[in-house]
N, C-alpha and C positions, 0 to 999 in steps of 0.2 A: 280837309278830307284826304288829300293826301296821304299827310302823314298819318293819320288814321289808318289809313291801309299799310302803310309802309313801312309805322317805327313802335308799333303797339308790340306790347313783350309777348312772346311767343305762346304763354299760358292763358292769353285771354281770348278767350272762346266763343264766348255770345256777345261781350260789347266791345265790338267790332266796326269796322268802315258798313257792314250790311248792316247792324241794329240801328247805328245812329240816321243813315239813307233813309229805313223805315220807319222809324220818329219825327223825322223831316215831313215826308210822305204824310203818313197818317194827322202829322199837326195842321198841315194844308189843309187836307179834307175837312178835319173837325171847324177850324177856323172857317172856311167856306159855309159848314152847314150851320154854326151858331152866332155867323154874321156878322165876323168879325169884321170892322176895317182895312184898307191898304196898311196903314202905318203901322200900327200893331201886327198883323201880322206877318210884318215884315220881324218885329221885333221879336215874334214866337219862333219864327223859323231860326234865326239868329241864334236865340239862346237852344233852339232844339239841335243848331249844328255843334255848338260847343259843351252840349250837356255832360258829354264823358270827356271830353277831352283829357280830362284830368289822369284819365287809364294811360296817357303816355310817360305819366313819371310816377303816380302813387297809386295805389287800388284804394288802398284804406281812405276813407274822408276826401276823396278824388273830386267833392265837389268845389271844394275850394281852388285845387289845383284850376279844373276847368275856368272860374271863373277868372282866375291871375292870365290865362290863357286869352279870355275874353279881351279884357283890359291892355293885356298888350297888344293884339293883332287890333281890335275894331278902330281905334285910332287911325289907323291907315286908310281906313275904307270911310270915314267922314261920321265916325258916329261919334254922336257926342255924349259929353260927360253922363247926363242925364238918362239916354237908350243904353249905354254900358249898364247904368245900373239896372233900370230894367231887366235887363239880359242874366245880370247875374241875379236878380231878383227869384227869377223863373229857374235860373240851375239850379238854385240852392235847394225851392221847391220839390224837387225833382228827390230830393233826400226824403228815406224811409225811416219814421212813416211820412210819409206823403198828409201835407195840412193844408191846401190851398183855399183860399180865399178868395179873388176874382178870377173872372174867367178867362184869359189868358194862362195863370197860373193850374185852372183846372185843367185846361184844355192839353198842355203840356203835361201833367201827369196822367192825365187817359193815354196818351198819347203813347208815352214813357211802357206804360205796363198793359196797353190795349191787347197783346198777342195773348195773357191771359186767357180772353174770350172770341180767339180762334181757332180753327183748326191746324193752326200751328206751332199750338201750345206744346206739343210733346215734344215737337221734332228741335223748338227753340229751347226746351224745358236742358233737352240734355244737354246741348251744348253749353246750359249755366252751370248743370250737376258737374261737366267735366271741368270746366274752370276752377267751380269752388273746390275741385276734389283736386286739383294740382294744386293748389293753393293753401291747400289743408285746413278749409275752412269748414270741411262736413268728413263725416267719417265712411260713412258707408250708405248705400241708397236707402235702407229703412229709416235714414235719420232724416237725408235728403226729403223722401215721401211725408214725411211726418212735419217737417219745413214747411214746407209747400201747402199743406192740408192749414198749417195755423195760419198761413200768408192768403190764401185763398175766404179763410173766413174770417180775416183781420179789414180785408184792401175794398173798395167800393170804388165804381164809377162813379164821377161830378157831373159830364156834361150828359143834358139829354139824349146827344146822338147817341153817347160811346153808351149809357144805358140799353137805350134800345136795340143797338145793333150788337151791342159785345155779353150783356149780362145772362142772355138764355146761354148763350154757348160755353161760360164760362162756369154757370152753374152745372154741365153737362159735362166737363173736366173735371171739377170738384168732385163729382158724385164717382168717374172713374177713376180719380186719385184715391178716395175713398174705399172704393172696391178693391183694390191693388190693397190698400191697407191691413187687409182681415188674411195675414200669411197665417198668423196662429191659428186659427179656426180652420182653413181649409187646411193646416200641416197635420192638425190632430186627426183630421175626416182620412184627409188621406193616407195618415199611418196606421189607422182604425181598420180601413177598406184592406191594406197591405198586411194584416197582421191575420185577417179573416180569411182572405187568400192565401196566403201561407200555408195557416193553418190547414185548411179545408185542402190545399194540396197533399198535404205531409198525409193525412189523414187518408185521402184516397188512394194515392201515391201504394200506401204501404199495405190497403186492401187488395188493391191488384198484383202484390209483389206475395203475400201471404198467403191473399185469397185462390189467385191461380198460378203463377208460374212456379215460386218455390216447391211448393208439393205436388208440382208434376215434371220437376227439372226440363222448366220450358228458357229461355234467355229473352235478355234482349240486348240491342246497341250501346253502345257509349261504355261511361263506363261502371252502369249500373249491370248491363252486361257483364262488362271483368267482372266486378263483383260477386256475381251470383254464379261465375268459372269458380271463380279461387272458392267462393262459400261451402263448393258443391263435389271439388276436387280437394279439397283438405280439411274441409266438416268442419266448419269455421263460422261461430254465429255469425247470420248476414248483418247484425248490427253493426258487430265490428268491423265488420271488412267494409261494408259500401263509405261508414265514416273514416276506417282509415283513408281510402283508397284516393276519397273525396278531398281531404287533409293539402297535401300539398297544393292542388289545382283551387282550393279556398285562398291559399297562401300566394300562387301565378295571378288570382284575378284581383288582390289587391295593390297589384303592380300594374297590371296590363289595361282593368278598368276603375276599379274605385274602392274605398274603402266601406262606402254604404254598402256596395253591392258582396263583397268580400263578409259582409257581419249578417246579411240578410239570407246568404246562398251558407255561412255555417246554421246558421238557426235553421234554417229548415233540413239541413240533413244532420244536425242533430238531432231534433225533433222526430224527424223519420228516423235515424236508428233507436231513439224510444220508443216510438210506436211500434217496429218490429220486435223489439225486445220484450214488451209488456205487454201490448194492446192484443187480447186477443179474438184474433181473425179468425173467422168462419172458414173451413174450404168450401167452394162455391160446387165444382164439377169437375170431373176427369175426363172429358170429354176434349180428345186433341185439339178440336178444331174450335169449341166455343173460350178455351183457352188462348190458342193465340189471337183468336176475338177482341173479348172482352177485357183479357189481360193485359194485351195490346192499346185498349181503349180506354180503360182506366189507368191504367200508367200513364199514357198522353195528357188525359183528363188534370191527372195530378201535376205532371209536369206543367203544366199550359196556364195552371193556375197560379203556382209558383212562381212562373215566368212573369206573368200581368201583374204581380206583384213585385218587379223589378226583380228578382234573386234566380236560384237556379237549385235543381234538387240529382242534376246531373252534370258533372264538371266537363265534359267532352268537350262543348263549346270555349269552356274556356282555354283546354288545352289544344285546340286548333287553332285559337286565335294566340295565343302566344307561341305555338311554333309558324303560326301564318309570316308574323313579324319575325319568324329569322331565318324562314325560308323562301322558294320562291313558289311553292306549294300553294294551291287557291285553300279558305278554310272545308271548302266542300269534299275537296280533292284526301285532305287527311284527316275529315269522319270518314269517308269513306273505306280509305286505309284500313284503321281503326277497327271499324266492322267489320270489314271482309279476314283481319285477323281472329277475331270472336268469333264471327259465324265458324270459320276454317277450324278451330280448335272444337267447336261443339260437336263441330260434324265427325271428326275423328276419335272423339273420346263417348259419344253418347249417340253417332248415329246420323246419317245424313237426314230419317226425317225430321229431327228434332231440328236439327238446324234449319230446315227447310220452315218448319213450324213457328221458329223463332224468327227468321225474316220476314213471315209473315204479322208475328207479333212486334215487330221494330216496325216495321210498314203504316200497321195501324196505328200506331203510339205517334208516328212522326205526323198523320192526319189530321189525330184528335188536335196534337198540340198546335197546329196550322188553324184548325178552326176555334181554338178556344181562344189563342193569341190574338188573330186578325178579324177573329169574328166570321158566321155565319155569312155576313153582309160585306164581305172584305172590299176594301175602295177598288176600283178600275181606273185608271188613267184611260182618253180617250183621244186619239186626234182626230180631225177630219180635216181632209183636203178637197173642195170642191168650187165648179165654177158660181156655183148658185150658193154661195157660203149667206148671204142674208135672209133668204128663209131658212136656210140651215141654223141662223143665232135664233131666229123667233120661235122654229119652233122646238128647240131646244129649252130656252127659256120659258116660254109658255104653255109649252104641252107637257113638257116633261120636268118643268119645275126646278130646273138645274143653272147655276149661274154658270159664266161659263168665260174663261177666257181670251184673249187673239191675242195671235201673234201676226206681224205683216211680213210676207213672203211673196217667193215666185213659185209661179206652176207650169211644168212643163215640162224642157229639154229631154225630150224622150230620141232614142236613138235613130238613128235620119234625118230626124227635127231641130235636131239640140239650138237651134239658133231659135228656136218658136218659143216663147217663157210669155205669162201674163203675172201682171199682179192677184194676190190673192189673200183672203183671210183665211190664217192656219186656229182652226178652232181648236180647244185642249177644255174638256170639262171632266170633272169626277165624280162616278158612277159605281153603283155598288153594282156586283155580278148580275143582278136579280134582274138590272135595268139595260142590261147592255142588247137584251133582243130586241127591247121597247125603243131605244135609241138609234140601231142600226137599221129598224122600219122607218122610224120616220125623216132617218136621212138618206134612203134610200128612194123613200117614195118622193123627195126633193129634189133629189140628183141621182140616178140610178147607178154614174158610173162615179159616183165620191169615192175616195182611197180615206177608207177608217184603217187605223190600228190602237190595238189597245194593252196595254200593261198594267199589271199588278201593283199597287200600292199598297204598302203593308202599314202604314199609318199615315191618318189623314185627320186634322184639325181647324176647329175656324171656319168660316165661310157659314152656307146654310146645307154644309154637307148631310149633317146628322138629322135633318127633319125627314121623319117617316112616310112613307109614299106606300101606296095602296097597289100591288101586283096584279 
């Protein structure tokens, strides 16, 4: 065992001093539950200690290795001719596929591949993918997955235990190996969904740009703003310009984030300079104020939908975040910039109200795209700090349907006190806005003087976040 810990090649991962420990382990129990003898199971344990041994000089065919291993160490220790072979009887066994014949020999290969059918299949699963994958025995995880899925409905338990206690759990791996399995299907769904969003932005997008702001020389931010400056000051179809404009900062976000996002964020502002180009838009109203409304709202709308679509129909973000990284500027800090430059030039050339008109319509646009991004229902982050934190869990869990977190902390050290601290349970659940009045009543009416605070979470997945709750 030692050396097992001690001289195994740096690239073996899973059969390790802790696999072979838990082959040891688990062949005890089995042997225990299907009544084995002393003697024999002395001799299962034996060969379950030297089953890998063989990983300290060869990977490939290692089960022979282990057994020469056998052969020479067990002589020292009084085993004779006859339990060697045994021993090595049961390594050999141990080789895939797996054919055993009595039950020592079964019991030893349950034993061998028993984490299959537990909840430790994933976490032991990688550390094989990572072995086989320094070893360049797999190429990439869809091949891995696809491994795994034919080994999972090639391999069977022998012994009655490992049946009963390993085969539900392993069929319930199988079936999430499986699900993991269907990339193609949910790739096409979700470039289906992304291509719909898109479109339906571009679409709207250029309603709002058509419909109200350009035929009432209203603006907005970023720099669909510049855009409709230069469009407006040098009589410049808006096709061309918002697509020139957009050009470079397509070209910035294939550096700064990706190259999906850099092919998705040109399609859609190509797309939108055809739709302005061709598509034609209704004018809705001259009406200052339903203009920077509406104009305001449907631009957002459009943008907001583009964005859930991964891409962008206005470069501004990206040209914040690539000067973010080369200044010491926050990205907030140089839209801001940005704006207060567009707004400053509207107002001078077309009129302080216009510009005033048009911060109102950047205002709303930035709303829309808040709630179409994050949703209506956007998550809350929640803490609570109270002495009564255990009707605090129940009735958070049970009244309000929310799992919920802890963290273990102290409460107290308040000024004059600072030495007074007690242990406490720091609770953390997540809540959509809707829910946070319903939350702070009933941990109020718990603890009257609990310390909640609560933060904004702009995406949130997993758990039983997304089940719908009745207001």
């Amino acid at each position: 065992m030692q050396k097992l810990e001690d001289e195994l090649p740096p690239g073996i991962t899973y059969h390790t001093a802790r696999h072979t420990k838990s082959v040891i382990q688990i062949a005890q129990y089995l042997a225990g539950k299907e009544n084995i003898d002393t003697h024999n199971a002395k001799i299962l344990n034996t060969a379950a200690l030297f089953h890998d041994a063989g990983f300290l000089k060869l990977y490939k065919d290692h089960e022979e290795i282990s057994c020469q291993f056998a052969k020479e160490f067990l002589p020292g220790f009084d085993y004779t001719e006859e339990q060697i072979k045994q021993v090595c009887r049961l390594i050999m066994v141990t080789k895939l596929p797996q054919a055993p014949v009595d039950e020592l020999e079964k019991i030893i290969c349950d034993a061998d591949l028993h984490y299959l059918g537990t909840d430790e299949y994933f976490s032991l699963a990688e550390n094989l993918f990572i072995e086989f994958s320094q070893l360049g025995l797999i190429k990439n995880r869809g091949e891995w997955r696809k491994r795994q899925i034919q080994f999972f409905k090639s391999h069977r338990y022998f012994t009655k235990t490992a049946i009963e206690e390993y085969e539900v759990k392993k069929e319930e791996n199988l079936g999430f190996l499986m699900k993991k399995d269907k990339p193609l299907q949910h790739g096409l769904l979700s470039t289906a969904r992304d291509i719909f969003f898109m479109v339906l932005g571009v679409i709207i997008a250029g309603f709002a740009l058509e419909g109200f702001l350009v035929p009432n020389k209203f603006f907005d931010g970023g720099i669909t703003g510049i855009s409709l400056l230069i469009s407006d000051l040098y009589h410049i179809n808006l096709a061309y310009v918002i697509l020139f404009c957009n050009l470079p900062l397509i070209i910035a976000s294939y550096f700064s984030i990706s190259l999906r996002f850099a092919l998705k964020t040109f399609l859609c502002i190509f797309l939108l300079a055809i739709c302005l180009k061709w598509f034609p838009y209704p004018i809705i109203t001259s009406d200052k104020l339903l203009i920077s409304i509406f104009g305001g709202f449907f631009l957002g709308l459009g943008i907001g939908f583009a964005m859930r679509a991964g891409s962008a129909l206005d470069g501004i973000e990206v040209l914040a975040l690539y000067t973010w990284k080369r200044t010491s500027f926050t990205i907030t800090e140089i839209i801001m910039a940005i704006n207060i430059l567009i707004f400053s030039i509207a107002a001078f050339q077309f009129g302080i109200e216009t510009a005033l008109y048009s911060i109102l319509t950047y205002f709303t646009a930035t709303k829309t795209i808040d709630y179409v991004v994050e949703g209506i229902e956007a998550y809350t982050g929640v803490t609570i700090i109270s002495a009564n934190s255990e009707l605090i869990k129940k009735r958070l869990v049970n009244d309000l349907g929310r799992a919920i977190t802890v963290y273990k902390g102290e409460r107290g050290f308040l000024p004059g006190q600072f030495e007074v601290s007690a242990d406490c349970d720091i609770i953390f659940a997540v809540i959509t806005r809707l829910e946070l009045r319903k939350l702070k009543n009933l941990v109020y009416e718990a603890d009257p003087r609990a310390f909640i605070y609560a933060n904004t979470i702009r995406e949130a997945s997993g758990g039983i976040i997304k089940r719908r709750h009745m207001h």
